[in-house]
PAGU-351551 format. One line per field, with one value per residue (C-alpha): y, z, x. Coordinates in pm, whole numbers, plus 50000, padded with zeros to 5 digits. Layout:
Y (Y,...);
Z (Z,...);
X (X,...);
END
This chain:
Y (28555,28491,28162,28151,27842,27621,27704,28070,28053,27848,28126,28404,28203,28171,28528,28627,28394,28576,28869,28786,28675,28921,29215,29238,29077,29354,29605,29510,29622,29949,30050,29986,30151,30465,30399,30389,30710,30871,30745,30904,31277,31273,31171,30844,30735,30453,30287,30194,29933,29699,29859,29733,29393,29396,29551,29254,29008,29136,29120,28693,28660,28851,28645,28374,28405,28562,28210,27993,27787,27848,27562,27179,27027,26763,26427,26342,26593,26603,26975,26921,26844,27198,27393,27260,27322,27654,27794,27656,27884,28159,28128,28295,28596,28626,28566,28871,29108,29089,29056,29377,29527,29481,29605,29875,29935,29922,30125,30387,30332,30713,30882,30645,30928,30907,30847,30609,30397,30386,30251,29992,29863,29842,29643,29396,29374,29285,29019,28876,28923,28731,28454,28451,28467,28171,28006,28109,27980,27644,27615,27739,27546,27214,27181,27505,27330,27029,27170,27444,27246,27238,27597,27542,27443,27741,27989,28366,28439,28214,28321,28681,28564,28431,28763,28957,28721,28716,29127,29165,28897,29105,29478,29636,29788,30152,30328,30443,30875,31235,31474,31429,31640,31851,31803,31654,31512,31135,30865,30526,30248,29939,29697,29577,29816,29745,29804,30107,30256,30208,30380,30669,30759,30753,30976,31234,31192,31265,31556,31444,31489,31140,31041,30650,30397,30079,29972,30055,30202,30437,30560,30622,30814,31030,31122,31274,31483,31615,31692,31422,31390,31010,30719,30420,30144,29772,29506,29245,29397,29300,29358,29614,29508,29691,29606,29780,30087,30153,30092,30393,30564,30607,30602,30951,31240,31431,31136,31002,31239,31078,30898,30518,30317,29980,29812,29459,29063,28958,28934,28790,28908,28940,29174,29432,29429,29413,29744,29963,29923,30045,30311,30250,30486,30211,29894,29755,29426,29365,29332,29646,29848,30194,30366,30238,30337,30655,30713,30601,30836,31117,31027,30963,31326,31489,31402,31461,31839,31861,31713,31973,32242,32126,32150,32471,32584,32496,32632,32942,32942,32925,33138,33379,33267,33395,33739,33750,33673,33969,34174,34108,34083,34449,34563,34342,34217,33863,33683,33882,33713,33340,33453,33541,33221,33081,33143,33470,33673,33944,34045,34315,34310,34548,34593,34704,34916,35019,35252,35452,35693,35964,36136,36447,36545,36968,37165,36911,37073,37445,37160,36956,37318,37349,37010,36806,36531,36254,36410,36479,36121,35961,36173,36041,35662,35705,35829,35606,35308,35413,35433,35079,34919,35084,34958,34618,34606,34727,34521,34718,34762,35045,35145,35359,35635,36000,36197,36327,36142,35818,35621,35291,35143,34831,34625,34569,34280,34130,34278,34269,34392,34598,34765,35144,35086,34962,35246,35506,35368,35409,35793,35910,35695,35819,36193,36110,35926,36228,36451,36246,36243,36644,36683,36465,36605,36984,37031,37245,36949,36810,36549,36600,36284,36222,35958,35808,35491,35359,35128,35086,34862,34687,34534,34467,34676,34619,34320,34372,34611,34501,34736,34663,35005,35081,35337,35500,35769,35683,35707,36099,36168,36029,36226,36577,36499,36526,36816,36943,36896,37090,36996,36776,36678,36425,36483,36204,36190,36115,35786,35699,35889,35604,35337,35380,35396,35546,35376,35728,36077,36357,36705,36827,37025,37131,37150,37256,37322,37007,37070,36858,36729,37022,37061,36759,36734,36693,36559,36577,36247,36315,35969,35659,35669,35419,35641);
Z (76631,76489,76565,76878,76894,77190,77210,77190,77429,77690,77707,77737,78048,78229,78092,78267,78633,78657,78653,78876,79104,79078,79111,79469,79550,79352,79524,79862,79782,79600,79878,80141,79908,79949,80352,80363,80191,80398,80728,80626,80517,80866,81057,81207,81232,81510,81247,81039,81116,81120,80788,80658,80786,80577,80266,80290,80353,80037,79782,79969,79856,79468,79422,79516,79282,79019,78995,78972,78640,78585,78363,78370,78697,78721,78696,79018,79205,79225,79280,79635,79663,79447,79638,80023,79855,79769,80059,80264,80091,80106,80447,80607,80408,80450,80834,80851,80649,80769,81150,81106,80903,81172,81402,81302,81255,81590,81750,81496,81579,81707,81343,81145,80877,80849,80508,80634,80841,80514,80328,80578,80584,80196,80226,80455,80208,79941,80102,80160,79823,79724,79924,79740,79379,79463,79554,79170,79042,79164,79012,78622,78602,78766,78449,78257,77994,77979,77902,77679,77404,77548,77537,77772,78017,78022,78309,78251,78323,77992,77767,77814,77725,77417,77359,77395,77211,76895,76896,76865,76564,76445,76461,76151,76153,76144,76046,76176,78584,78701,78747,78519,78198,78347,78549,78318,78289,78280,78245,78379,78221,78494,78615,78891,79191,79322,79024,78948,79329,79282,78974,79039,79374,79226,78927,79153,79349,79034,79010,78727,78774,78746,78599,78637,78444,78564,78156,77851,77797,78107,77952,77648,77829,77960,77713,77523,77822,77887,77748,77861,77797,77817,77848,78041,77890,78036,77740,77934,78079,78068,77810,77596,77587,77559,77189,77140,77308,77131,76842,76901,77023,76717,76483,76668,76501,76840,77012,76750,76854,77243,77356,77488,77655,77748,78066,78023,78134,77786,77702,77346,77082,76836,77126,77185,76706,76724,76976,76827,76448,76607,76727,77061,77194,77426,77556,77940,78021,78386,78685,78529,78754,78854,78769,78433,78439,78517,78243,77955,78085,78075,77718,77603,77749,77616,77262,77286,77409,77071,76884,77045,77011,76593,76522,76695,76489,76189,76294,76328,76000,75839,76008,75916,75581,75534,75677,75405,75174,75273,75290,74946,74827,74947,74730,74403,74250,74291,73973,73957,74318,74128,73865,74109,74284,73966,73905,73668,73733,73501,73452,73196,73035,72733,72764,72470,72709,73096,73264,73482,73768,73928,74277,74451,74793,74683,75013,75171,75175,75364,75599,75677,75755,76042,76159,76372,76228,76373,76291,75943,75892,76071,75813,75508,75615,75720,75360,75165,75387,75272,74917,74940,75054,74800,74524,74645,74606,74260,74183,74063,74196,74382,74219,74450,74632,74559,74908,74882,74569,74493,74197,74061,73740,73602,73318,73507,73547,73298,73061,73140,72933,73213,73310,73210,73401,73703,73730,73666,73942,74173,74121,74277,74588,74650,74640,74877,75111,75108,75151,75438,75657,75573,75712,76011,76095,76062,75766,75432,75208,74902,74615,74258,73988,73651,73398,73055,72888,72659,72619,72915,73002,73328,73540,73857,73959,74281,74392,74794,74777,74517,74351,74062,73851,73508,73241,72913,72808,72930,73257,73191,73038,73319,73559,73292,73361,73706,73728,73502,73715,73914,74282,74415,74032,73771,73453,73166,72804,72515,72477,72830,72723,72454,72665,72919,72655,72701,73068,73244,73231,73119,73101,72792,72931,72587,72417,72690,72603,72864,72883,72729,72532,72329,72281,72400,72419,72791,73012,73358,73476,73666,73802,73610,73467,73655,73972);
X (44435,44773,44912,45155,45417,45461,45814,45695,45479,45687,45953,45669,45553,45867,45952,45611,45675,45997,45850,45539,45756,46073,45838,45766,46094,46224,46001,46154,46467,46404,46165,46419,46724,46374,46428,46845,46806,46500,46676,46989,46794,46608,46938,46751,47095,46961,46752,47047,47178,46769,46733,47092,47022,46687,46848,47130,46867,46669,46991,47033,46676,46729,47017,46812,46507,46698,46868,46573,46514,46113,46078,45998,46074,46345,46223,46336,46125,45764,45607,45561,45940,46023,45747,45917,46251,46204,45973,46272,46547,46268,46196,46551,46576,46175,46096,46414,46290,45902,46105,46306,46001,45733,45963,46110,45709,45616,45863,45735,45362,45314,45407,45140,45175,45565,45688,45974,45673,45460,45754,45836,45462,45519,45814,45637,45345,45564,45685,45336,45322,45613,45470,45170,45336,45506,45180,45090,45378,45359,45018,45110,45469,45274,45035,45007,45273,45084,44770,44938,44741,44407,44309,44017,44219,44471,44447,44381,44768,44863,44591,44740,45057,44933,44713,45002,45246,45014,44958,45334,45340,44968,45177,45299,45560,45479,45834,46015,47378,47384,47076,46784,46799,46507,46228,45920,45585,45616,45329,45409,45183,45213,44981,45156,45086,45469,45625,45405,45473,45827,45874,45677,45848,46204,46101,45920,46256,46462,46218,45992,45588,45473,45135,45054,44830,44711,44599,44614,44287,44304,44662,44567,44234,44529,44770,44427,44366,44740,45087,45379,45766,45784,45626,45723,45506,45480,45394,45220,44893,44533,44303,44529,44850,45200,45225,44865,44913,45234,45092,44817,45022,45250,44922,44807,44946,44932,45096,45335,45638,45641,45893,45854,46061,45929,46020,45871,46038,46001,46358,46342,46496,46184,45991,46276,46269,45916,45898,46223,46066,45723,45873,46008,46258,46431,46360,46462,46411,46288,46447,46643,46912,46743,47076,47075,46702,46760,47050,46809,46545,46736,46881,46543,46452,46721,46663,46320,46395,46609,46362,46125,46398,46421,46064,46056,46337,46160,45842,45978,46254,45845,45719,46041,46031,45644,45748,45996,45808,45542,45801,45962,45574,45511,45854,45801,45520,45408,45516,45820,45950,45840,46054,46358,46304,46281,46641,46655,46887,46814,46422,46384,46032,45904,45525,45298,45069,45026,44874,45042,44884,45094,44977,45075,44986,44955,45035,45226,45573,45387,45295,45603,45799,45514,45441,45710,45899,45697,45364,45479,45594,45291,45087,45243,45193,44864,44799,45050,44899,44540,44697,44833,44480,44268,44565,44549,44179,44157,44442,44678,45092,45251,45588,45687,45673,45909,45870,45486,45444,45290,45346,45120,45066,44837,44937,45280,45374,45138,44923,44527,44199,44097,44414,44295,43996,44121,44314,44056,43900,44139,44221,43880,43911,44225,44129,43838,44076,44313,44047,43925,44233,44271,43926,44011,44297,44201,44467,44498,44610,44451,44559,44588,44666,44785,44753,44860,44864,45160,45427,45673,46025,45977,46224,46416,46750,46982,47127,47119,46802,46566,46334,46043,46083,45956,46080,46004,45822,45495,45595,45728,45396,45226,45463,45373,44999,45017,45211,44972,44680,44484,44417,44135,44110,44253,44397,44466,44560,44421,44540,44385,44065,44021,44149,43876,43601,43261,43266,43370,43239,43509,43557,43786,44069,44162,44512,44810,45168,45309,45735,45929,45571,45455,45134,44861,44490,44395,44082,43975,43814,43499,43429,43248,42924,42751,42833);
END
């Protein structure tokens, strides 16, 4: 364990006495500020003036603790002299709040389940608890400093002190009045049952669900189980300390966006550091003034709903940003949008040899005169759509598409060894798929498909509407073959005929007069050879 000094350690121990003792003292007065309020919503009117009287009482005794000096006794009093002293100035302000307490109490005895009765038999138990802190107190500043040495002879209370003290030192740091924001989930991590009661019934007041924690462990149990806005977060605590479960809690990547605040009587300088670098969103130092409380709550809320609101924000800009880039992936071809994102402005490729595949849906236009509008347009995406698929899993790009025509080459954007093939592969899947949905559909409509294989120029035109388009005269030829073709079959040139090799089985078409091409030697692809 890190080394703790004296000095140190002496604060932490009156910081820790103050708070043992201003805790129920404290409690006294926010539970009867919970009565005023109650007694003023239920119009007990007639219960007023006992409860002021208590309240004023409470503030004599506040003033009164919140004044003492926790630390060595004057030489010229023994502890029996400070303990008669101070049970003496306790006694007034005592005797009239447990008087007023027990019976306001009693004349309440019929409504054992009233919330104002319940809070009055709280306010009397704190004050039996005060009584009984003080007891403590006498005991640890009698001989806790002098023994502060002799580590045997410390009592539980200071060894937590120094656990505590020596966790802060131990932590790395990690890196970094109105109506509440909104109503939220809040987990309060207190070990002191006052304290703990308090808090949660102003923040279910303020309209917050409230989860509460006596330790560490069981908080930490809970923050795994369920979502929270907030943490409030006590330091000194039984076996895992403040300092600890901060700590965790900023290590857990499903925790480490939650806001703390910690609430603790260590008032050093070196424990509010230690917390804010460990990523502590605020830091109160005990007694602290609800209303001030309450402001730093609903700060600490409100930037965590912008936080939330950010991330979400960002979330979906990527989620946005993916569609866009499907969408600009189903226009241009992959390497061509790295290129644009690249920074070219101008992509304009020559390339030694594509293939390009022309397809015509023969008896489409007899059909779109009899067919409504949305039944003619349904049927061309269904059969584009099919298109698309079976292109993708060959691996080779969609141009575009010319009303019933559907253009695709391979080769484009870069050059492969396969490109002819991949192509001829296509063609017959996508007669079979038109002949499919004609079938299906009870229709007269069939497919026919051209080919060739040549040089092309590739590039990107538009500024606002991009499109990947290639030119040249392989793409006319390709264009000339389909025309050429004969429906439910494919037709390809020459120069694709020895591109695909011995791989496919053809049918010479002979020589036909094409327009604008003269005369060229023609095949009908009948499908590959391994079937």
């Amino acid at each position: 364990m890190t080394t703790v000094s004296d000095e140190r350690l002496n604060r932490a121990l009156i910081a820790f006495l103050r708070q043992e003792v201003q805790a129920p003292a404290d409690a006294i007065t926010n539970f009867l500020d919970i009565v005023i309020e109650d007694a003023r919503r239920l119009k007990l009117d007639h219960l007023l003036s006992d409860i002021d009287r208590m309240r004023a009482a409470s503030l004599r005794l506040k003033t009164f603790i919140d004044g003492l000096v926790l630390g060595p006794l004057p030489a010229t009093e023994t502890i029996e002299m400070f303990q008669g002293r101070l049970r003496h100035d306790l006694r007034n302000p005592l005797n009239a709040i447990k008087g007023y307490s027990e019976l306001l109490s009693e004349d309440m005895k019929e409504q054992t389940d009233h919330p104002l009765r319940r809070d009055l038999v709280k306010v009397k138990d704190s004050a039996d608890q005060l009584l009984s802190q003080i007891n403590t107190m006498f005991k640890l500043t009698g001989h806790e400093q002098q023994a502060a040495a002799q580590d045997d002879d410390r009592s539980p209370e200071f060894n937590l002190l120094a656990n505590v003290l020596s966790s802060e030192q131990a932590c790395a740091v990690m890196g970094s009045a109105g109506e509440a924001v909104a109503p939220s989930n809040i987990l309060v991590i207190e070990d002191n049952t006052a304290n703990r009661d308090v808090l949660e019934r102003r923040l279910m007041r303020q309209g917050h669900r409230v989860v509460t924690a006596a330790d560490g462990a069981a908080a930490l149990s809970l923050v795994g189980q369920q979502e929270f806005d907030l943490v409030l977060l006590d330091l000194i605590m039984p076996e895992m300390n403040g300092f600890e479960v901060l700590r965790r809690l900023k290590a857990a990547e499903h925790t480490s966006h939650l806001p703390v605040i910690v609430i603790s009587a260590l008032d050093e300088l070196d424990s509010v550091v230690r917390c804010i670098e460990n990523g502590a969103e605020d830091y109160l130092i005990k007694p602290f003034d609800p209303v001030l409380l309450r402001a730093r709550i609903d700060a600490s809320l409100e930037r965590k709903r912008l936080r939330d609101q950010e991330r979400k924000f960002i979330v979906d800009l990527e989620q946005e940003r993916r569609r866009s880039e499907s969408l600009l992936l189903n226009i241009l071809p992959e390497k061509i949008v790295k290129r644009l994102r690249g920074g070219e402005s101008v992509i304009a490729d020559r390339i030694e040899e594509a293939t390009i595949l022309f397809c015509d849906l023969v008896g489409f236009t007899a059909l779109s005169q009899e067919l409504p509008a949305d039944l003619t347009v349904e049927l061309l995406r269904k059969i584009f759509s099919t298109f698309d698929c079976l292109a993708a899993e060959h691996g080779v790009e969609k141009v575009k598409t010319i009303g019933d025509s559907y253009m695709a080459a391979a080769g484009i954007p870069e050059r492969r060894h396969d490109d002819a093939i991949r192509i001829a592969m296509l063609a017959p899947r996508m007669l079979a798929a038109v002949q499919a949905i004609a079938k299906t559909d009870e229709l007269t409509l069939q497919a026919r498909i051209g080919i060739h294989t040549g040089p092309v120029l590739a590039g990107v035109i538009g500024t606002h509407k991009f499109v990947y388009d290639i030119w040249g005269d392989t793409v006319n030829t390709a264009s000339r073959m389909e025309s050429y073709s004969l429906p439910g079959r494919i037709q390809v040139s020459s120069a694709t005929r020895i591109a695909l090799g011995d791989r496919f089985n053809f049918e010479s078409r002979g020589t036909i007069d094409i327009k604008g091409k003269g005369m060229m030697e023609t095949y009908f692809l009948n499908g590959s050879r391994s079937g």
